[in-house]
VMD Tcl script that draws the C-alpha trace (Angstrom):
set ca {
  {14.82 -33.05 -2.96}
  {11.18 -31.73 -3.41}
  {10.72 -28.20 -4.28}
  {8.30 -27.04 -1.31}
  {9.74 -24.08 -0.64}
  {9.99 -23.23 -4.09}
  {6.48 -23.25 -4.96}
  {5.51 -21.31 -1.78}
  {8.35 -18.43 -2.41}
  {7.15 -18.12 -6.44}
  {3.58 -17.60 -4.77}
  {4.95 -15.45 -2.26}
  {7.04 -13.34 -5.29}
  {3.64 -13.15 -8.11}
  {2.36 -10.70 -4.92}
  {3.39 -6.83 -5.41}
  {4.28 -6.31 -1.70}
  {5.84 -2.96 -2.25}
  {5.98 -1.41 1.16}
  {3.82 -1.00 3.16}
  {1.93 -3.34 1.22}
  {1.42 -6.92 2.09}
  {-0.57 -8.20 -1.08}
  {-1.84 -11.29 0.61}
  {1.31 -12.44 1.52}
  {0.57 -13.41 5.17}
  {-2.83 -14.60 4.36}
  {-1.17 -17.54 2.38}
  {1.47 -18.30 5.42}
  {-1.16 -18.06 8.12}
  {-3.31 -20.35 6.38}
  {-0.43 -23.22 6.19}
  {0.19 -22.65 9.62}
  {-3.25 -22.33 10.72}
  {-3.43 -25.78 9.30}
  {-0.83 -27.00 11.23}
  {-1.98 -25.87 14.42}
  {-1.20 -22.48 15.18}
  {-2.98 -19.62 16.84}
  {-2.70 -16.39 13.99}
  {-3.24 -12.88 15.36}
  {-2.93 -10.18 12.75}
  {-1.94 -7.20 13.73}
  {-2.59 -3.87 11.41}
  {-0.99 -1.02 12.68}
  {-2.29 2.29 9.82}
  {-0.98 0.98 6.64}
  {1.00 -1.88 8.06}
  {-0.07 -5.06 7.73}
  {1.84 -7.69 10.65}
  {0.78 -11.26 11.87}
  {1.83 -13.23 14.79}
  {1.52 -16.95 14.74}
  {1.72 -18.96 17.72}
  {1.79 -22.89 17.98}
  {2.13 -23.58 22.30}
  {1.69 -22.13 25.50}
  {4.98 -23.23 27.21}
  {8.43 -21.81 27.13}
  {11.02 -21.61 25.48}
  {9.72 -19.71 22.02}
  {11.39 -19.97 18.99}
  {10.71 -17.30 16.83}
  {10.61 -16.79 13.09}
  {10.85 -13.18 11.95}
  {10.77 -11.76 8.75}
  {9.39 -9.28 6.37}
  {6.81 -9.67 3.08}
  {7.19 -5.84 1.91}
  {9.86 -5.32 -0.74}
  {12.06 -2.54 -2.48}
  {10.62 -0.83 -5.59}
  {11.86 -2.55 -8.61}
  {12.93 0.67 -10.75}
  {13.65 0.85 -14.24}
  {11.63 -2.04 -15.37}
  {13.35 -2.10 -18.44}
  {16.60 -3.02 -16.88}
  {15.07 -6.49 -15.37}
  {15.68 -9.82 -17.92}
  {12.13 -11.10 -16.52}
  {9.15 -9.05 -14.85}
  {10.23 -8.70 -11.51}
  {6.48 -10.24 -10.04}
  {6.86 -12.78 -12.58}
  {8.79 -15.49 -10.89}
  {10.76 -17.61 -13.07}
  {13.82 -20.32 -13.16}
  {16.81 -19.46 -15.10}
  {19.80 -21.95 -14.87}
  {19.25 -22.70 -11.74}
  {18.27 -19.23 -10.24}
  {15.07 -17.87 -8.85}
  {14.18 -14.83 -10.28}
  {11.89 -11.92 -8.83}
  {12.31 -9.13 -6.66}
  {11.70 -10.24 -2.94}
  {13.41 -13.69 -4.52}
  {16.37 -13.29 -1.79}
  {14.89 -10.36 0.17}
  {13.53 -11.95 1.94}
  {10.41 -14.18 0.68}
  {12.54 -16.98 -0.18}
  {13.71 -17.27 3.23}
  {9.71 -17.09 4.40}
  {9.46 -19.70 2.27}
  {11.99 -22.04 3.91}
  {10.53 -21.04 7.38}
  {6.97 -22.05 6.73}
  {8.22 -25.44 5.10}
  {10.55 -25.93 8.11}
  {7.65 -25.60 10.39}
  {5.86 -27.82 8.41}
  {7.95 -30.70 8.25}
  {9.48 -30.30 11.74}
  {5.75 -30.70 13.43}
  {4.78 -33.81 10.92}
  {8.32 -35.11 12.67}
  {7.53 -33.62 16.21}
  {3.81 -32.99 16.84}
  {4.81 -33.38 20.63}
  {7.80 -30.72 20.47}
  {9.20 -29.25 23.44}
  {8.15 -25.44 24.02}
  {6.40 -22.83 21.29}
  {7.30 -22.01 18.07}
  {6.00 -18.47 16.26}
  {6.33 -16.30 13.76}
  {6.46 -12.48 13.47}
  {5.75 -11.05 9.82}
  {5.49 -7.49 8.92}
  {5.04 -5.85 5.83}
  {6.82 -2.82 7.04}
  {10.80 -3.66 6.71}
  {12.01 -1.58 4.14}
  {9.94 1.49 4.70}
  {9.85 3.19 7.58}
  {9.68 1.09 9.96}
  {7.15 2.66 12.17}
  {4.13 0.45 12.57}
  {5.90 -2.98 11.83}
  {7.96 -4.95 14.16}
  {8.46 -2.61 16.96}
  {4.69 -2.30 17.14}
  {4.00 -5.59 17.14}
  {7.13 -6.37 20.07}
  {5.77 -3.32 21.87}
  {2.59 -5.25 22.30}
  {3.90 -8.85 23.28}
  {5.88 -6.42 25.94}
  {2.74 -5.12 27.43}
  {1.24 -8.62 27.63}
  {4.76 -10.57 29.30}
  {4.88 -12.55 25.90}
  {8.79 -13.26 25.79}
  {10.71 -14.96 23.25}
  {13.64 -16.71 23.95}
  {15.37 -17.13 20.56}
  {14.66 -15.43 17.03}
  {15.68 -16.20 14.05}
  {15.70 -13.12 11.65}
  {15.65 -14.50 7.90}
  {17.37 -11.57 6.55}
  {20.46 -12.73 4.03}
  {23.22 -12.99 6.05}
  {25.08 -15.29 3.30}
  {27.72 -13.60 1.15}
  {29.23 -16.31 -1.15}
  {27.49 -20.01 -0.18}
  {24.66 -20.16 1.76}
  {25.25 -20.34 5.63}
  {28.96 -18.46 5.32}
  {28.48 -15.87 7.66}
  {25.41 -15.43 10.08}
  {24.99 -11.90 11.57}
  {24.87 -12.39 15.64}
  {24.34 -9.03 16.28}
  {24.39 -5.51 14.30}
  {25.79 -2.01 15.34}
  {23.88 0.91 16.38}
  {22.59 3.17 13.69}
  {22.04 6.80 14.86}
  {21.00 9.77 12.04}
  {21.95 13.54 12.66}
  {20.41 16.57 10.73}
  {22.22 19.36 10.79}
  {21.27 23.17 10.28}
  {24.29 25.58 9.92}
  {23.29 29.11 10.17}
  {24.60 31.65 7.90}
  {23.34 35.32 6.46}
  {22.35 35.40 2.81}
  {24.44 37.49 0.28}
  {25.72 38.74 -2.79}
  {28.82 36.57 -3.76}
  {30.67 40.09 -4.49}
  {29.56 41.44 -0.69}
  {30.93 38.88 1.30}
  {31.64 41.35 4.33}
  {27.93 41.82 4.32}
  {27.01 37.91 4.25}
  {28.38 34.85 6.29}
  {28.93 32.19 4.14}
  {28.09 28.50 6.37}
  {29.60 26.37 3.93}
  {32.91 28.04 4.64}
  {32.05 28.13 8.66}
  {30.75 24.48 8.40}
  {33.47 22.52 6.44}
  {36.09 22.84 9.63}
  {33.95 20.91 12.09}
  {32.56 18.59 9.30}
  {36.19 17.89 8.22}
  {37.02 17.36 12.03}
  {34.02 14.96 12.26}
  {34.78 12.95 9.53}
  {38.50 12.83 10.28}
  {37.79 11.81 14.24}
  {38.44 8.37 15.11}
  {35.32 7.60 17.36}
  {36.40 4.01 19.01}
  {38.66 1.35 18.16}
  {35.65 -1.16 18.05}
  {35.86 -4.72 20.08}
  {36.25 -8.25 19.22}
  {32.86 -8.28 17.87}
  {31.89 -4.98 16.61}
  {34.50 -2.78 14.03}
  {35.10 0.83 15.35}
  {32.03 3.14 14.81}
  {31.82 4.90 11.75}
  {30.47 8.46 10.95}
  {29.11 8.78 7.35}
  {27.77 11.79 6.06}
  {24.95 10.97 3.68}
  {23.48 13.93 2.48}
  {24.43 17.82 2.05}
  {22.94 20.85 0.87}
  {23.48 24.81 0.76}
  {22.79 27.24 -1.49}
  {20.00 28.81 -4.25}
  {21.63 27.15 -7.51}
  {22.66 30.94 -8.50}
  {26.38 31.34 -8.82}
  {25.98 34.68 -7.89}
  {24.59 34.55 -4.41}
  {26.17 33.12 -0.66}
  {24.03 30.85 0.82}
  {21.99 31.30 4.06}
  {21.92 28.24 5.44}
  {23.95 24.57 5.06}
  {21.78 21.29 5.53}
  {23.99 18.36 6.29}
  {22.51 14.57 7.08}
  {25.16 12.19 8.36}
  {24.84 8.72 10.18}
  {26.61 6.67 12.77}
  {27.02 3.05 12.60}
  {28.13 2.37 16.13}
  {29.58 -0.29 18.42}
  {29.15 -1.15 21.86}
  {32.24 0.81 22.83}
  {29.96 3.99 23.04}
  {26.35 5.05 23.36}
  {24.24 7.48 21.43}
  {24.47 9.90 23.81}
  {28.28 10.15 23.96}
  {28.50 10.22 20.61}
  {25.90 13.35 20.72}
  {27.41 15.29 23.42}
  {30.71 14.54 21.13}
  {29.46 16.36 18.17}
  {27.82 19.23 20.08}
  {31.24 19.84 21.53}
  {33.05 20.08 17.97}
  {30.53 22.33 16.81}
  {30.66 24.33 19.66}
  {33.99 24.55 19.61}
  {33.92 25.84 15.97}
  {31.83 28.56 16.85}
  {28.74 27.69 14.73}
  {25.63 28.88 14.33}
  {23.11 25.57 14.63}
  {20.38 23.13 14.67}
  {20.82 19.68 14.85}
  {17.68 17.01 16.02}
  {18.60 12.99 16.08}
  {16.88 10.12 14.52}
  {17.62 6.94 16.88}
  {17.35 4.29 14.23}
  {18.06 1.33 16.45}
  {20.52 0.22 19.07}
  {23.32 -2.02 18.78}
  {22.80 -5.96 19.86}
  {25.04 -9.55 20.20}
  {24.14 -12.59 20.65}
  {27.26 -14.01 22.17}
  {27.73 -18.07 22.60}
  {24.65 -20.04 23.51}
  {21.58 -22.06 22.64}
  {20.71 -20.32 19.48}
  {24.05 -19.90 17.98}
  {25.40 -22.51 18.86}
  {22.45 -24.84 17.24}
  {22.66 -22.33 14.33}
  {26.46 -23.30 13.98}
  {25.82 -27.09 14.24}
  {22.58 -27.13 12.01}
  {24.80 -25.07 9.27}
  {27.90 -27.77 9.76}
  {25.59 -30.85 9.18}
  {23.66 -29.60 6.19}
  {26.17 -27.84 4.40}
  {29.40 -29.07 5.25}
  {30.93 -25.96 5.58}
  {31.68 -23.93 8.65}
  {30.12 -20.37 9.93}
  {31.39 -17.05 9.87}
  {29.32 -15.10 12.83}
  {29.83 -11.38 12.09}
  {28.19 -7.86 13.39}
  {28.69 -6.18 10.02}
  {26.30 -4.26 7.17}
  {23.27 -2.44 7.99}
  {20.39 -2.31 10.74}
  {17.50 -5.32 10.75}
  {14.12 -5.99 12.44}
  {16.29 -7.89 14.94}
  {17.05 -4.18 16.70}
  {13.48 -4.41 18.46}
  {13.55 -8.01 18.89}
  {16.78 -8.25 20.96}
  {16.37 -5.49 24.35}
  {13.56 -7.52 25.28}
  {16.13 -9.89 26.08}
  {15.91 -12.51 23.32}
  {18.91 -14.18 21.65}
  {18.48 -12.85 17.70}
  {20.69 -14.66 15.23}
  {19.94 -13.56 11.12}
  {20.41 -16.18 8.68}
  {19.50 -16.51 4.98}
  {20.48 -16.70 1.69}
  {23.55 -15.14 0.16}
  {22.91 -11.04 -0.53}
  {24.78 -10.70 -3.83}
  {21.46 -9.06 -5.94}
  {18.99 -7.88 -2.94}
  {17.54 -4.64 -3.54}
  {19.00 -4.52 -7.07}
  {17.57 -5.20 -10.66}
  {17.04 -9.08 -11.79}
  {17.41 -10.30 -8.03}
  {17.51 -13.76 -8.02}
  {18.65 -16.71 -5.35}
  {19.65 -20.50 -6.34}
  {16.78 -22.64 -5.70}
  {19.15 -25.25 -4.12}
  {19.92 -22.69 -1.44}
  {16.31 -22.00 -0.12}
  {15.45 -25.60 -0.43}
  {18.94 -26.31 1.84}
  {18.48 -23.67 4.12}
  {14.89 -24.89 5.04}
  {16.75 -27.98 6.03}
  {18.62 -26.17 7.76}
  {16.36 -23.84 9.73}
  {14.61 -27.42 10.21}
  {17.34 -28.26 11.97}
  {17.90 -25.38 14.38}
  {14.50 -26.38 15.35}
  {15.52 -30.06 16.28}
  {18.68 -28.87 17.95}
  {16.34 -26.05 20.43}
  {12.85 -27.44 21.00}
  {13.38 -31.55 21.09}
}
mol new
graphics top color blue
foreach p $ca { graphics top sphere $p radius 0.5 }
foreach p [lrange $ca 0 end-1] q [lrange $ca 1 end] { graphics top cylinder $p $q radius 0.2 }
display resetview
């Protein structure tokens, strides 16, 4: 097997894309699929860098989607090699962005490139949407870049997200949907005091911790035969002056649903507003809506996303709505079918990330294949 996609995902990983930063990243994939006949549009929304690549005028589109920005690499100390120093160890690619995702860019533009030398005369379009605004805050990226194919009637049919979905071998589980993500901060009102007053302060950590104890103890849904029953997570909480000596005046609490299809954001609202009503609390609360649950059920793109897994593999697929939120949340109310497949997800986002070379070589045969299966 030649090691394409390994040369291209090294390049990829010697660029600092730290987000929002793109370092050049796009520049080298636009240029091999410039060469190869497709239309590049970059689109910079304020400090986001995004591309779309087109290759055809007809439906159906196929769509490659995937990020260049990556995670800070902390404590440099801790990492065996310099993380934006690329390097083979036994077998393993090693470099931050190695699995997350650029290695998985990497096995899309080689794909591309060996599926057109095969098909020149393919059946529909194939494109890519690239954003260097992933892991941030998502703002100017993806959604900005769908919101505009929206206002022009550019639809795609099928996307392939190359998030990785893998969690032992590569192509064990492929994520056909994800849940609903939906952030709450919380302000509980109190009256600031001496601890030895009480009478003459009300304390809101003692108000609050009923209805926080009822929130986290309430069963929300029972989930469905794709999605496991919502969850409510709380992520962040904070009350007092750091004196022992005084009662607080206010509690801060940050907490997140991961929800199913069973329920909407706005039941789940009006469901807290009713348990801290009940409680008799003093509050604020604004919501963040971080994205809305999808599924891609049985169809084209699964279904060639099974097969193309089967054949180069061996091994059978695991589709699954678990773990957290992906670019795939704007993608899929437009109406396209959004399947996420890449490598397996055992070091991304920590120190000394790495991903088998074998795997992003075999899963640009694979993603090879998908194309086959869709668009011949």
């Amino acid at each position: 097997m030649t090691q394409d996609v390994l040369t291209l995902a090294q390049d990829l990983i010697s660029r600092p894309s730290v987000t929002p930063l793109d370092e050049g990243c796009q520049q080298v994939m636009s240029q091999r699929l410039s060469d190869i006949g497709f239309d590049i549009e970059p689109m910079v929304f304020e400090d986001t860098t995004n591309m779309w690549a087109r290759r055809g005028k007809e439906g159906p589109l196929f769509c490659f989607a995937g990020h260049t920005d990556v995670v800070p690499v902390g404590d440099l100390s801790r990492w065996h090699t310099p993380p934006f120093d690329p390097v083979v160890i036994d077998g393993y690619l090693h470099g931050r962005g190695a699995a997350d995702m650029k290695g998985s860019l990497a096995a899309m533009v080689v794909a591309t490139e060996r599926f057109i030398a095969q098909h020149p005369d393919h059946n529909g379009s194939i494109a890519f949407l690239i954003t260097s605004d992933e892991e941030g805050p998502f703002i100017n990226g993806t959604t900005r870049v769908i919101d505009t194919l929206e206002a022009r009637n550019e639809k795609i049919t099928w996307s392939l997200v190359g998030e990785p979905s893998s969690t032992h071998k590569l192509g064990d589980i492929v994520k056909n949907g994800r849940r609903g993500s939906l952030t709450g901060n919380l302000t509980i009102k109190g009256i600031q005091g001496h601890v030895a007053y009480p009478h003459l302060a009300d304390n809101p950590i003692h108000k609050a911790a009923p209805a926080l104890d009822e929130l986290a103890r309430m069963k929300w849904d029972n989930g469905n035969e794709f999605f496991p029953p919502t969850s409510f997570q709380i992520a962040n909480i904070n009350g007092g002056t750091g004196a022992s000596n005084v009662i607080p005046g206010a509690l801060e609490v940050m907490f997140n649903f991961r929800y199913s299809t069973e329920v909407t954001a706005e039941i789940l609202i009006q469901r807290v507003l009713n348990i801290l009503d009940a409680h008799g609390l003093d509050y604020e609360i604004s919501w963040i809506y971080n994205g809305l649950p999808f599924l891609t059920d049985d169809g084209p793109l699964l279904d060639a996303t099974k097969a193309a897994i089967k054949e180069i593999t061996g091994s059978d697929t695991d589709p699954q709505t678990s773990g957290g939120t992906s670019d795939g949340r704007f993608i899929a109310p437009t109406g396209a079918q959004v399947i996420e497949l890449g490598p397996v997800n055992a070091t991304i986002h920590k120190v000394n990330e790495c991903v088998k070379v074998d795997d992003i070589e075999q899963l640009a045969l694979v993603y090879q294949r998908i194309l086959e299966k869709l668009l011949c």
